[in-house]
MARTITOR-985543 format. One record per residue (C-alpha): residue in one letter; x, z, y. Coordinates in steps of 0.2 Angstrom, whole numbers, plus 5000, padded with zeros to 4 digits. Example, Ala and Ser with C-alpha at 12.3 -4.5 7.8 and 13.67 -1.06 7.14 Angstrom:
2
A506250394978/S506850364995/
! end
This chain:
268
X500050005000/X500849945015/X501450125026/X500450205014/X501050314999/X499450314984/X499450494981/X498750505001/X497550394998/X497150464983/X497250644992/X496150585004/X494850534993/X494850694984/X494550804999/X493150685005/X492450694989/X492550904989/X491850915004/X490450775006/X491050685018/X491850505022/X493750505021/X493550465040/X492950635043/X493850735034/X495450825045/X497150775041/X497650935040/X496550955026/X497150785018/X498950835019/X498551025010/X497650904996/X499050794993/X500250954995/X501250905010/X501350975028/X500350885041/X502050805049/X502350745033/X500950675031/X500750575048/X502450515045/X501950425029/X500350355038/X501350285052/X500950425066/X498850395066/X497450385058/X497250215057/X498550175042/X497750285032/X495750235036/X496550045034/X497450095016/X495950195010/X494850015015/X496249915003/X495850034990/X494149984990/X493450134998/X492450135016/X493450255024/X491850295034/X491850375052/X489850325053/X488350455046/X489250525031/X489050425017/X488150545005/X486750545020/X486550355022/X486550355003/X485350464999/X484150395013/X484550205007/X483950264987/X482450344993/X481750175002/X482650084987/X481450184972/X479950184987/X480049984987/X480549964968/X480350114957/X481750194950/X482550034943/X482849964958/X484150094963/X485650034957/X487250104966/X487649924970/X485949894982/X486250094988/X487850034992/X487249885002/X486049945011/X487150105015/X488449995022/X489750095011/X490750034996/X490250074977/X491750174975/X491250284988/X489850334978/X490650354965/X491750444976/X490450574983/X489150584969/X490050544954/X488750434945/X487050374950/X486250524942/X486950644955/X486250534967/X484550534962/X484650724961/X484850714979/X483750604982/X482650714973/X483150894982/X482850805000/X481150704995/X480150814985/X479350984986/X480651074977/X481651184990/X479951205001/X479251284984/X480851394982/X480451454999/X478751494996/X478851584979/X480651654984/X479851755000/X478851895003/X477151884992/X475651855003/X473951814999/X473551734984/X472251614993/X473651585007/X474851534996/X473951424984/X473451335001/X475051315009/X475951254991/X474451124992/X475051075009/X476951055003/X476250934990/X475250835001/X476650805012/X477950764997/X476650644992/X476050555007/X477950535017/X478850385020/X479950315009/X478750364994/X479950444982/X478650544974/X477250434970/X478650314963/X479650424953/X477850504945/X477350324942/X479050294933/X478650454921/X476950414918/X477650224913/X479250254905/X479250444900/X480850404888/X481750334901/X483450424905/X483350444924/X481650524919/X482550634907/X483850664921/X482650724933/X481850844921/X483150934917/X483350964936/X481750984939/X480651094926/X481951254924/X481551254942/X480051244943/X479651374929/X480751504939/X479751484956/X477951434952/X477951474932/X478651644939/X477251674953/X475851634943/X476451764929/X476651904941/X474951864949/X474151884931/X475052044926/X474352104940/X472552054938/X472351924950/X472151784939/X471351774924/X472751784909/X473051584904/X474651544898/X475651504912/X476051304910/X474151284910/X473751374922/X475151264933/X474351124928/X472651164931/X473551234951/X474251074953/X473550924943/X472050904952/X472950914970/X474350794965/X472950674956/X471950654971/X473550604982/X474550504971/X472650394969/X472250414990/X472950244996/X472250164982/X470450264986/X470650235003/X470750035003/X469150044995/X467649995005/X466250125011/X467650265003/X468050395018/X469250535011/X469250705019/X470950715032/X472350785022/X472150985026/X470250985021/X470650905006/X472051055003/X470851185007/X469351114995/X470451094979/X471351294983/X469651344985/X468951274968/X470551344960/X470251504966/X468451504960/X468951444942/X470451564940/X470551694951/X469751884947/X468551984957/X469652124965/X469252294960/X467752364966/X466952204969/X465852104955/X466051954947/
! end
């Protein structure tokens, strides 16, 4: 590489990868602890500036970055790419070009195209607002049914449409591996915030004593059902469809009507 030792470039691309960031943002004082040199050092065997090294890193393949970092444009450039074509269509080579960043710097930040959906996953569905919901203090029962229908809707009804495309892709190809992938992400999860939440509101007489998976689906099945089918429903002539928070307060109000248990002192 021409002004350029490999093991900086290779240093460099390490720390960028560490961190989540382009090579372009990542200090060179950071670089040159990677590679295992002093900071003079280093700026000596790029030339004195940045440039030699962003220019090697670019002859290696890799975009050295100095835009959004790449794991944001990435994960944003997946989400419109399963929105438009299903999981399928997200290759790393269409993320990359509609990124505006090189395969190897996908590799380079996630690893694999697994990883990527992951993240994709953690910033376009419900998951973390759940966590926070479940993870907080306990509040009422009716409250919190409403406000986890609220979360959904939104997950479900946002541009790009991850959601509604990555349910279809489960319903369609249930054996598919990127289905397994987000499975295994998603359901030990999921069982730890909303499994555990319903379990502690049975034990304490609350909900009528179901076992738990049922009782999610029977919480959550009806709400999804009706907003994965609303654009659909909605194209439909003479159909008008409640706005999105009456919606979310009828279906928590029927839940709470089929599961929830008189509190004591007060009849059935």
């Amino acid at each position: 590489m021409e002004g350029v030792l490999a093991e900086v470039v290779e240093a460099a691309v390490r720390a960028a990868r560490r961190l989540g960031k382009d090579v372009a943002d990542v200090p060179t004082r950071v670089i040159a602890q990677e590679a295992g040199m002093s900071r003079s050092t280093l700026l000596r065997r790029i030339g004195g500036s940045r440039q030699g090294l962003d220019e090697a890193v670019r002859a290696a393949g890799i975009d050295p970055g100095g835009q959004r970092p790449v794991r944001e444009r990435a994960v944003e450039a997946g989400a419109y790419l399963i929105s438009a074509n299903g999981l399928a269509g997200m290759t790393l080579e269409a993320v990359a070009a509609a990124a505006g960043c090189s395969v190897h710097s996908l590799y380079a930040v996630f690893g694999g195209r697994d990883e990527l959906l992951k993240a994709i996953f953690e910033r376009y569905s419900p998951i973390r607002d759940a966590e926070e919901i479940f993870g907080g203090p306990r509040a009422d029962l009716g409250d919190t049914v409403r406000r986890v229908y609220r979360v959904l809707a939104a997950a479900l009804t946002r541009e790009p449409r991850v959601m509604p495309a990555m349910f279809a892709e489960a319903f369609a190809r249930p054996a598919a591996p990127a289905v397994h992938t987000l499975a295994r992400h998603l359901a030990p999860r999921l069982l730890a915030a909303i499994g555990g939440w319903l379990a502690e509101e049975v034990a304490a007489g609350r909900l009528r004593p179901m076992p738990v998976p049922v009782l999610a689906q029977q919480m959550i099945g009806p709400v999804m059902m009706h907003f994965l089918t609303r654009p659909a429903l909605s194209a439909l002539p003479g159909v008008e469809l409640p706005d999105p928070d009456a919606v979310c307060a009828e279906f928590a109000d029927a839940f709470l009507r089929a599961t929830a248990l008189p509190e004591p002192g007060r009849e059935a």
